[in-house]
N, C-alpha and C positions, 0 to 999 in steps of 0.2 A: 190137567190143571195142576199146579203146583199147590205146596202147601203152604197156608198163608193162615196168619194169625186176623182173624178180624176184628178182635180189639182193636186194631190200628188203625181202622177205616173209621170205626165209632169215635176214639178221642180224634181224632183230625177233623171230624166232623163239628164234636161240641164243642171244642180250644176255643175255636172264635170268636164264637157265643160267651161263654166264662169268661173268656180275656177282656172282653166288654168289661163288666164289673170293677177289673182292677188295673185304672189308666195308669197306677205306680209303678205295676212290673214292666222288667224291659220286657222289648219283643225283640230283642236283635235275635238272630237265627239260632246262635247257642243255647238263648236263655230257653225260647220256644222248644228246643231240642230237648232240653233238659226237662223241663215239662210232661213232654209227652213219652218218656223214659221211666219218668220218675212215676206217672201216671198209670203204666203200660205196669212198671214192676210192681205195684200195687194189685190191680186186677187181676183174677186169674185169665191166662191165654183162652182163646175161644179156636182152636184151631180147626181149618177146613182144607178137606183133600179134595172133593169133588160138589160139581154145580149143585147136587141134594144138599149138601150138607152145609152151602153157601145159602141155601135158600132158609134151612132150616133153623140157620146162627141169625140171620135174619129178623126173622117171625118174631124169635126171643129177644131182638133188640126194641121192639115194640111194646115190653111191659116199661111202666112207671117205675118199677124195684129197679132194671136193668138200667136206665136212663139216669135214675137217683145215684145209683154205685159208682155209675163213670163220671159223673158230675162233680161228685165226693173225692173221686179219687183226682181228678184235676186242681181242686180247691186245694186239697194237702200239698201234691206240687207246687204250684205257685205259691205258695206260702213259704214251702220250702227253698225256692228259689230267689225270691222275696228277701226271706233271711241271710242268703249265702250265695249272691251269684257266681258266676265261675268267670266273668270277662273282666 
């Protein structure tokens, strides 16, 4: 298994859902890019070498703290992108 940040899987997951809320921001592929960069560099990495350790970043995506942080951290993005697109 290679090593893989699984922050990445969680905001691509909840983008969609947020993005809802805010029909102002673009969504062209940059802005979305820029989002979940800006998101990602916010959060601390959750990084995973192997299937245990996949299952275990997992488990801890199921608290309400974990789910609120990535939420927050997407909100500050778009906001920030909001203010300063880049296209």
């Amino acid at each position: 298994m290679k090593v893989k940040n699984n922050m990445e899987d969680v905001i691509e997951h909840l983008l969609p859902q947020v993005l809802k809320s805010y029909p102002e921001v673009c969504k062209c592929e940059r802005c979305v890019s820029d989002i979940k960069a800006l998101a990602l560099n916010i959060l601390p990495p959750k990084y995973v070498a192997t299937p245990l350790g996949e299952v275990y970043s997992r488990v801890n995506e199921l608290s309400t703290q974990f789910e609120a942080n990535a939420v927050k951290a997407i909100i500050v993005a778009i906001e920030k992108v909001l203010k300063h697109p880049r296209h």
